[in-house]
C-alpha positions as CSV (number, residue, x, y, z in Angstrom):
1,X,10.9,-4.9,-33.8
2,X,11.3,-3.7,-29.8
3,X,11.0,-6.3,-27.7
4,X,7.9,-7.0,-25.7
5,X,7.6,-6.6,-21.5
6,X,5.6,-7.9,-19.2
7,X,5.2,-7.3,-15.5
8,X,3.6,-9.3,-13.1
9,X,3.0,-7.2,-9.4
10,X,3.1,-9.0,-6.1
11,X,2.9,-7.3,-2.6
12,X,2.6,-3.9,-1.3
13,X,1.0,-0.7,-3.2
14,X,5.2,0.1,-3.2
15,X,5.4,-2.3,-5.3
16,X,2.4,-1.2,-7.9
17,X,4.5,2.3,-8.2
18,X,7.6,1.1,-8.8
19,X,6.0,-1.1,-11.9
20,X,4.7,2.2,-13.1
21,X,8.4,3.6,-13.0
22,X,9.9,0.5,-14.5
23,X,7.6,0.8,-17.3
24,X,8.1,4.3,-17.8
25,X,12.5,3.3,-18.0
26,X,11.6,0.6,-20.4
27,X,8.8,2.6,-22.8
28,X,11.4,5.8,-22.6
29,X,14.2,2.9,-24.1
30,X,11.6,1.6,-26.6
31,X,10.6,-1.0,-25.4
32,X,7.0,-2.3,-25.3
33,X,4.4,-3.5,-23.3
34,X,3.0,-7.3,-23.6
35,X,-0.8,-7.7,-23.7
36,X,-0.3,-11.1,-22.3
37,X,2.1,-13.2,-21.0
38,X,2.6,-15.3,-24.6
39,X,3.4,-12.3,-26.3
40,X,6.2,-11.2,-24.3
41,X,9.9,-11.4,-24.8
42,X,10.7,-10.4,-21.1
43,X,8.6,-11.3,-18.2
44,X,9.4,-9.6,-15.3
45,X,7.7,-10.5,-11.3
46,X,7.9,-7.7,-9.8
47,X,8.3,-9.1,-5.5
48,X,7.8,-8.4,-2.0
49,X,9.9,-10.2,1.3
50,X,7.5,-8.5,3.9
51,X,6.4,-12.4,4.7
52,X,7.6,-15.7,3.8
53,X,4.2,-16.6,1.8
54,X,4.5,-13.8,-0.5
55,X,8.2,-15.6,-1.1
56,X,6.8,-18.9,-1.6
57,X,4.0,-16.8,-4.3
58,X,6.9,-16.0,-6.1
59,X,8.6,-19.8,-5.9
60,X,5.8,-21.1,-7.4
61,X,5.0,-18.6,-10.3
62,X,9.1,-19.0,-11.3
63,X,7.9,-23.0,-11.3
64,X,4.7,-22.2,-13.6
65,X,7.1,-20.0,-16.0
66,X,9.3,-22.7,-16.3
67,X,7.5,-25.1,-18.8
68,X,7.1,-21.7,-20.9
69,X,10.6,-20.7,-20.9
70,X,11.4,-24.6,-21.7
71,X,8.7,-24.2,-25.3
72,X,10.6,-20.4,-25.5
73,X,14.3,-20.7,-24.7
74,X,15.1,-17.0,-25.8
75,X,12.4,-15.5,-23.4
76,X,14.1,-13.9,-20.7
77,X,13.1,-14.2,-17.0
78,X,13.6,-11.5,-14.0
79,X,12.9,-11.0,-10.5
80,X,12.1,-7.0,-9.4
81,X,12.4,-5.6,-5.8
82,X,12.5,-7.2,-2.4
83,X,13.2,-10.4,-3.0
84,X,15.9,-9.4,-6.0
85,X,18.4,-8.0,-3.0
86,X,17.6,-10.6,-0.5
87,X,17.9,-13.8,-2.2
88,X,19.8,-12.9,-5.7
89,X,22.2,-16.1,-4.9
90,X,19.1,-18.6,-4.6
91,X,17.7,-17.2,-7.6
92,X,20.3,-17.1,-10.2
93,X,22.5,-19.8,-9.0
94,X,20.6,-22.5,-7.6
95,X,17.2,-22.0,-9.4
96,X,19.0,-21.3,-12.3
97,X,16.0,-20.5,-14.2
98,X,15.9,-16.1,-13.6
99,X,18.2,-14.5,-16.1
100,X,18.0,-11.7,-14.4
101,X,18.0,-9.9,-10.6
102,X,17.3,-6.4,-10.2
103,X,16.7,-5.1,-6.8
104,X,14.1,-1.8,-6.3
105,X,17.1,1.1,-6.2
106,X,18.9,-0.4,-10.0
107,X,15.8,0.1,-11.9
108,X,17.1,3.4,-14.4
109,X,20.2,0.1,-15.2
110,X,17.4,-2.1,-16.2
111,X,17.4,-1.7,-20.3
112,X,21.6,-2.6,-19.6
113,X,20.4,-5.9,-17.7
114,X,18.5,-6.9,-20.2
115,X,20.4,-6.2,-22.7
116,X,23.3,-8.5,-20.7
117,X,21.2,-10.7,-20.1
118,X,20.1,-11.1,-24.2
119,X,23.6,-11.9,-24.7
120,X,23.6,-14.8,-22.3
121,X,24.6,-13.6,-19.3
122,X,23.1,-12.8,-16.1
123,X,21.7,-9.3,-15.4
124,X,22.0,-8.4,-11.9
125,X,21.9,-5.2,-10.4
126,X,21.3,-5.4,-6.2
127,X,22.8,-2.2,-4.7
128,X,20.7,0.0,-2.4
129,X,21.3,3.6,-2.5
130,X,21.3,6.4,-0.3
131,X,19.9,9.3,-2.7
132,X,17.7,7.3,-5.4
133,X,14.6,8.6,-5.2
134,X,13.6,8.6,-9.6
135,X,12.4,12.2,-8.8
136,X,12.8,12.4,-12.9
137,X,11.4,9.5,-13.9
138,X,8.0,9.9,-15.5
139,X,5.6,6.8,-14.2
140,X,3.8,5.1,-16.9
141,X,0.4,4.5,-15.7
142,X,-2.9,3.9,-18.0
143,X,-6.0,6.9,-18.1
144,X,-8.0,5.8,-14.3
145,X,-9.6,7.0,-11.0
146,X,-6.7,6.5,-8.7
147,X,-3.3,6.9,-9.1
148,X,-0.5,5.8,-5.8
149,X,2.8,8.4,-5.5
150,X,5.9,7.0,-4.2
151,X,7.1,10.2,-2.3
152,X,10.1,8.1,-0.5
153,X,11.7,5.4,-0.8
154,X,13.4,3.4,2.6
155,X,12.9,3.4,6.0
156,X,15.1,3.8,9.1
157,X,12.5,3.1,11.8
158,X,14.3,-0.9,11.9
159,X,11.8,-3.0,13.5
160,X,13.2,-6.1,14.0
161,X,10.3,-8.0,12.3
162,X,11.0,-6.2,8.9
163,X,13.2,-6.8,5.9
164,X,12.3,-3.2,4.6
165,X,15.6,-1.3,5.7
166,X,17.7,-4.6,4.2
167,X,15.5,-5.0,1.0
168,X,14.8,-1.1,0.3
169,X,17.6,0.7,2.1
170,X,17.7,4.1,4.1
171,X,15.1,6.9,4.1
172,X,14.9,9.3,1.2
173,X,12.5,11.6,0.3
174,X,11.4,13.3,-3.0
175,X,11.3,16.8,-3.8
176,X,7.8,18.5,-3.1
177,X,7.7,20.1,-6.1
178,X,8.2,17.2,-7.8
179,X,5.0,15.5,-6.2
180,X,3.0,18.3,-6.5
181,X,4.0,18.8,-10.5
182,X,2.9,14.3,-10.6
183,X,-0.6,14.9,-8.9
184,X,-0.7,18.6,-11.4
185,X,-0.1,15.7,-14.5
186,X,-2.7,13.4,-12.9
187,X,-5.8,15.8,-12.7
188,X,-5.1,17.2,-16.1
189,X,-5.6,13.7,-17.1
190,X,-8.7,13.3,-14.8
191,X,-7.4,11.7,-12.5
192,X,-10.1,12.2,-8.9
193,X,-8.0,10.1,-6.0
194,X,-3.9,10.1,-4.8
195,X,-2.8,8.3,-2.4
196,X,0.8,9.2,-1.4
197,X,3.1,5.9,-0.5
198,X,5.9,5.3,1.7
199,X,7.4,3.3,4.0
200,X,6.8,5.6,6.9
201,X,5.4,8.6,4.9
202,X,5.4,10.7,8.1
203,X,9.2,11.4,8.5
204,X,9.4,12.9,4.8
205,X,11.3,15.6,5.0
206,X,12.7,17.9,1.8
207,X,14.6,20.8,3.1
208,X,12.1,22.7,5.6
209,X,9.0,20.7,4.2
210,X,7.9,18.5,6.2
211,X,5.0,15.8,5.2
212,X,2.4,17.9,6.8
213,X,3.3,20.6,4.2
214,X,3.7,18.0,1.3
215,X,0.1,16.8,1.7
216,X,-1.3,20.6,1.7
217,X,0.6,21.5,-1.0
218,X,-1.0,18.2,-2.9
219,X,-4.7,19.2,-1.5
220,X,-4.2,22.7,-3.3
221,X,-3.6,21.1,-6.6
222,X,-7.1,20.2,-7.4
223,X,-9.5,20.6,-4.3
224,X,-11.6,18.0,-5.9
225,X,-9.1,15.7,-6.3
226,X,-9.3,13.0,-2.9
227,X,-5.6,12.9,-1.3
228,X,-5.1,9.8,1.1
229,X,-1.8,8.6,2.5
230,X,0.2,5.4,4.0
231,X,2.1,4.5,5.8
232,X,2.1,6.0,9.3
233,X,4.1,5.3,11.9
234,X,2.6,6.2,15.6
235,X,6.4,7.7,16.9
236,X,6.1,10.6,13.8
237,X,2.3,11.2,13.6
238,X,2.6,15.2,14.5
239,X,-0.2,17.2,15.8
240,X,0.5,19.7,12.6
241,X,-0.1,16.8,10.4
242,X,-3.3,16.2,12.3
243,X,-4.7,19.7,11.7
244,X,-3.9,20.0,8.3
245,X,-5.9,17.2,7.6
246,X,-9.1,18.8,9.2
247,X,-8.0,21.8,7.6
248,X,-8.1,20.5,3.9
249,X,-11.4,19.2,2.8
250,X,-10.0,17.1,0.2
251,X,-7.5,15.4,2.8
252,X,-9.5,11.5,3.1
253,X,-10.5,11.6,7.1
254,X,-8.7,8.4,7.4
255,X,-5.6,7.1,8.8
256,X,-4.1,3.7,8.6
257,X,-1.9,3.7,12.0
258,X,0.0,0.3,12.3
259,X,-0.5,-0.8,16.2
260,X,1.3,-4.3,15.6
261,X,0.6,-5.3,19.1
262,X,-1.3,-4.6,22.3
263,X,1.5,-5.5,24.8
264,X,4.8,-2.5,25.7
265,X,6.3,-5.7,26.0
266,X,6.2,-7.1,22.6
267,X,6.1,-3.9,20.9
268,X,9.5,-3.2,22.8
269,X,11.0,-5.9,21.3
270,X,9.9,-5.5,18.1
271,X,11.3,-1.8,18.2
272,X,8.3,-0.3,17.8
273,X,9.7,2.9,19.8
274,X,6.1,3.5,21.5
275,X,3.9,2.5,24.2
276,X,0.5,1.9,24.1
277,X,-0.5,4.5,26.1
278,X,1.1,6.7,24.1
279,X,-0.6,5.1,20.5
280,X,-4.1,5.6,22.6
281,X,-3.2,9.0,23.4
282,X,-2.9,9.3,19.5
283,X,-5.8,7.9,18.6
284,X,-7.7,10.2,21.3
285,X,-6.2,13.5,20.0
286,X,-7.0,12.4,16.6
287,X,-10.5,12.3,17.4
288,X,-10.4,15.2,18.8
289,X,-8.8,17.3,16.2
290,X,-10.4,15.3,12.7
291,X,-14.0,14.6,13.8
292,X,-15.3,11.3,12.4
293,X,-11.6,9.8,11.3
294,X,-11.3,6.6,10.4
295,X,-8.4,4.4,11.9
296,X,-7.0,1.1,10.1
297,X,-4.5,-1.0,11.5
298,X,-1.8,-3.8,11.0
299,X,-1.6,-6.7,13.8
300,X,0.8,-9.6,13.7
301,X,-0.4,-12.5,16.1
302,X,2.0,-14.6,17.6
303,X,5.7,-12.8,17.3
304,X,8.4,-14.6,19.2
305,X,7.7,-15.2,23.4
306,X,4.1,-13.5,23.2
307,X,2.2,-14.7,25.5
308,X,-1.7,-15.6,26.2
309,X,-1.4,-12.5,28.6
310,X,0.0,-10.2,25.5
311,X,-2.3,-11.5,23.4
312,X,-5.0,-10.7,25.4
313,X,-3.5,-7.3,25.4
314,X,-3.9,-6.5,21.6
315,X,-7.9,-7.8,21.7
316,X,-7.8,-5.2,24.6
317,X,-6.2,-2.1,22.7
318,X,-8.7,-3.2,19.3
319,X,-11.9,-2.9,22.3
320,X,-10.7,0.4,23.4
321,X,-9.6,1.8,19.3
322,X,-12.4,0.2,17.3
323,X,-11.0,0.0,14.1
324,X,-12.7,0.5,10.9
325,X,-10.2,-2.1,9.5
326,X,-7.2,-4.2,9.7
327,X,-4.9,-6.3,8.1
328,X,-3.9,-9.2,10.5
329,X,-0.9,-11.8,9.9
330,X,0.5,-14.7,11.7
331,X,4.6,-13.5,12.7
332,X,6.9,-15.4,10.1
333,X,10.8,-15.0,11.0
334,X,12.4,-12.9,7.8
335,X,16.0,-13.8,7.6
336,X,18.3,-10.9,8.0
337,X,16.0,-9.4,10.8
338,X,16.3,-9.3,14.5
339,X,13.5,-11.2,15.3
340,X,15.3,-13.9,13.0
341,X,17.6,-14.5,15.7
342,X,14.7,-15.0,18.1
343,X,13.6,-18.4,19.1
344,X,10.0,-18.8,17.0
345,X,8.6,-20.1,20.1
346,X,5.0,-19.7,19.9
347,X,3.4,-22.8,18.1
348,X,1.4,-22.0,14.4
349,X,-1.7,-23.9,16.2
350,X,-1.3,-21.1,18.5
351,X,-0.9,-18.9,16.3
352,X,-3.2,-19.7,14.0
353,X,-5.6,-19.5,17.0
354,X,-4.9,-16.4,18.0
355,X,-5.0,-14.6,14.6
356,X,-8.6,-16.1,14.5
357,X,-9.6,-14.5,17.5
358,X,-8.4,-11.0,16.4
359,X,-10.2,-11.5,12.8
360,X,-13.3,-12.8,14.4
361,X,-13.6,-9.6,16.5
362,X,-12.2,-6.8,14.2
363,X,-15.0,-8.3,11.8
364,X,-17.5,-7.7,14.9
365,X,-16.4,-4.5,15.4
366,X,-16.1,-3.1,11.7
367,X,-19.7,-4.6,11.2
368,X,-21.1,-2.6,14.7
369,X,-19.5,0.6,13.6
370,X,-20.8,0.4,10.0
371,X,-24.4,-0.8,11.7
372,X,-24.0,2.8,12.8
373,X,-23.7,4.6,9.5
374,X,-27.4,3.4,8.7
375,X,-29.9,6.2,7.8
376,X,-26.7,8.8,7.2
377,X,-25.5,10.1,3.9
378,X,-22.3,9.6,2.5
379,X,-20.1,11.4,-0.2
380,X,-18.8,8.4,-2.5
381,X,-16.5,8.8,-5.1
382,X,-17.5,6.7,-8.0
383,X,-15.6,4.0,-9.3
384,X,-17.7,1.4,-11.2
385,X,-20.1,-1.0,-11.0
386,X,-20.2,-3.3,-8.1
387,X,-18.2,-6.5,-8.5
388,X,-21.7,-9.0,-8.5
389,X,-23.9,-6.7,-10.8
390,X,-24.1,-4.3,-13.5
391,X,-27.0,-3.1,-12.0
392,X,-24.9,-1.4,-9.1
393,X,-22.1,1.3,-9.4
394,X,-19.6,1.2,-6.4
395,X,-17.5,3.7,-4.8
396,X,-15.7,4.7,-1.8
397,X,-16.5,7.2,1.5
398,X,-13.2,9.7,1.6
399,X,-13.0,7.1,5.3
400,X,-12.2,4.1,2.9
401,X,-15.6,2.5,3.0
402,X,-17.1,0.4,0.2
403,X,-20.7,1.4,-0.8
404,X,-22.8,-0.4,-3.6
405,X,-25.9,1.4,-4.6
406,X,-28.2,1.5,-7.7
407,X,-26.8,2.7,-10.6
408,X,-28.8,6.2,-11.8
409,X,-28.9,7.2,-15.5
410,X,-26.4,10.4,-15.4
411,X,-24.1,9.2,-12.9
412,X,-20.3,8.2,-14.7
413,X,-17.3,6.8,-12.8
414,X,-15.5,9.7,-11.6
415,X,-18.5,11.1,-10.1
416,X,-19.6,12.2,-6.4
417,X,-22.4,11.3,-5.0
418,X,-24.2,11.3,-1.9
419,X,-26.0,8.4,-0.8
420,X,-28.3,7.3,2.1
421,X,-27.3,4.1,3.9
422,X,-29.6,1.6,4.4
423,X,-27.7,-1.3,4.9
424,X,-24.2,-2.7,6.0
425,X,-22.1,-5.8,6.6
426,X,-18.5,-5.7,8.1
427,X,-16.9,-5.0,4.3
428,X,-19.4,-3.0,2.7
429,X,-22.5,-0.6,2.9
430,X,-25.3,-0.1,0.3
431,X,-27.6,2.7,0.2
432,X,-29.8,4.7,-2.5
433,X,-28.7,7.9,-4.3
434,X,-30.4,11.3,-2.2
435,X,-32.9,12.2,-4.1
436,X,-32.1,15.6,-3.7
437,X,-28.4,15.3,-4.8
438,X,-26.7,18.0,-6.4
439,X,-23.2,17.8,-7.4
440,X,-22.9,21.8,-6.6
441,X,-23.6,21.3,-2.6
442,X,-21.3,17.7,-2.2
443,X,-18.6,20.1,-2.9
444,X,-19.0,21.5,0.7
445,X,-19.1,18.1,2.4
446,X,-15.4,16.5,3.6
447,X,-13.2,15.3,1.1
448,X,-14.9,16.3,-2.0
């Protein structure tokens, strides 16, 4: 009988594509996939190092798992990814209880580790690589809505907050045909949504194609298939890609556009390699070219020698960008960085303090500017019911927008629909199906 896998997913989207390429290795051996963890011969936890709580995550699932590999000796235990490369010695030889380590570029050597590993010894495979990119590999992902494309793998951009050039290795990039045949597969399966991952998905580059050409060549595919991206980085975000967006209907008006921090200051040291002036100069000509584009953001509060003044900064730059969103962390020093050798000299009270302060006003902002999408109609993409009733399906603007409406007897996931918005908070608007919808004329509205 083939043995049994299970995979557990922490972290980034990254992450969730990878697990679809591991399964695809391990199905393509024979091997199967676990309904549950208690029917599994081989759990795997697949990791992230981007901050020290997702590490701790991790410390404390391997503790859970251990009382079931005490009742199952001959289950076999492994750590995936980020945390695989950057703390292999911890895992095998002082925790003892991982049989094996495999880091994100080792995955097609997988079926060998475990197979080592079967036999009693430890699996571990943590070299980067320069050229892995599993162009080949077929992902194994279950009949959905959504679908994520790893299109590169790395980053060289080496901010010296981030583990991501030490965990994942340099910048490669796919071949475009080799996207555009995966999102082919996906809408023959009826698939409506890709997003297209990387770490800085901007600087892809296969021969003459850049990633402005990449994400046409995508849109073409199926022009009512939605095609988002992430992640950006401000120093690559060309004006070409910014036009081909408005150009492409079914290119998502939306851009998540990592600021980090307010202050030149702070962003110099954490190699960010632009100003603010020149971010806000992005944002403006985005406006400009992709009217109504949506902006979300990343903002760690707190890195090493910030100060009330730079702080103070960051609130500024969120007044003058308004995000729709943002995800917002407190700085934790990542061994093997830079910024690891900087003194962690701002308090966690202060911290703590501060991050509360940009929360509490990128909620206020995200509930003004959704206050303003009252009495307008949106095109949502269907994707089920809402997550407190049956009663409600829920869906998503192509600007990454939550909407909860009444569910209608003819409308299926999959679906576009245009809605009216009568309603908002900071997270989510609700509004009633126009009356007057027809499927026919949402194909001429953005990103349908």
């Amino acid at each position: 009988m083939n043995s049994k896998i299970y995979i557990e997913t922490y972290g980034c989207q990254m992450n969730f594509a990878d697990t679809e390429i591991v399964l695809g290795i391990l199905k393509n051996k024979g091997y199967e996939v676990a309904n549950s963890i208690d029917d599994a011969d081989v759990i795997l936890l697949n990791t992230c190092s981007i901050r020290d709580n997702a590490e701790q995550r991790i410390y404390g699932r391997l503790g859970n798992l251990k009382n079931l590999k005490n009742q199952k000796p001959e289950l076999l235990l492994g750590i995936l990814g980020c945390m695989a490369e950057r703390l292999r010695k911890d895992l095998i030889e002082e925790k003892k209880i991982v049989d094996l380590v495999v880091g994100p570029d080792e995955y097609r050597r997988l079926p060998e580790y475990i197979d080592i590993a079967f036999n009693g010894e430890k699996g571990i495979g943590v070299r980067l690589s320069r050229t892995e990119t599993y162009d080949d590999i077929e992902p194994h992902r279950e009949d959905g809505l959504s679908a994520w494309i790893s299109v590169m793998r790395g980053c060289d951009k080496f901010c010296t907050f981030c583990v991501v050039p030490f965990t994942r290795g340099r910048e490669r990039s796919r071949s475009l045909q080799s996207v555009v045949q995966e999102v082919q597969n996906l809408s023959e399966r009826g698939f409506k949504e890709v997003t297209l991952l990387g770490q800085n998905v901007n600087s892809y580059l296969d021969c003459e194609n850049d990633f402005a050409d990449l994400l046409e060549a995508c849109a073409k595919v199926d022009r009512n298939m939605r095609i988002r991206f992430t992640t950006s980085h401000p120093q690559d975000l060309s004006d070409k890609l910014l036009y081909t967006i408005a150009e492409n209907s079914n290119i998502c008006n939306y851009i998540h556009l990592p600021v980090q921090s307010g202050s030149n200051r702070i962003l110099e040291l954490m190699n960010r390699t632009y100003t603010i002036e020149h971010y806000l100069n992005l944002i403006e000509k985005a406006r400009k070219i992709i009217p109504g584009v949506s902006f979300s953001t990343d903002i760690i509060a707190g890195f090493p020698t910030e100060t009330w003044q730079d702080h103070l900064a960051t609130l500024e730059v969120m007044k003058q960008v308004r995000y729709d969103g943002a995800y917002m962390f407190k700085y934790s020093p990542r061994e093997g960085t830079k910024a690891y050798r900087m003194e962690d000299d701002v308090p966690d009270e202060v911290k703590t303090k501060r991050l509360q302060e940009i929360i509490d006003l990128q909620q206020t902002i995200s509930y003004q500017k959704n206050q303003e999408l009252i009495g307008k109609e949106e095109v949502v993409l269907v994707e089920g019911f809402s997550r407190k009733s049956d009663e409600f399906l829920a869906g998503r603007t192509d600007t990454n927008k939550v909407v909860v409406f009444p569910k209608f007897y003819n409308i299926a996931v999959g679906d576009y629909v245009t809605v009216k918005i009568n309603k908002a908070t900071s997270a989510t608007l609700f509004g009633e199906i126009v009356e007057n919808f027809s499927f026919k004329e949402s194909l001429n509205l953005k990103c349908v």
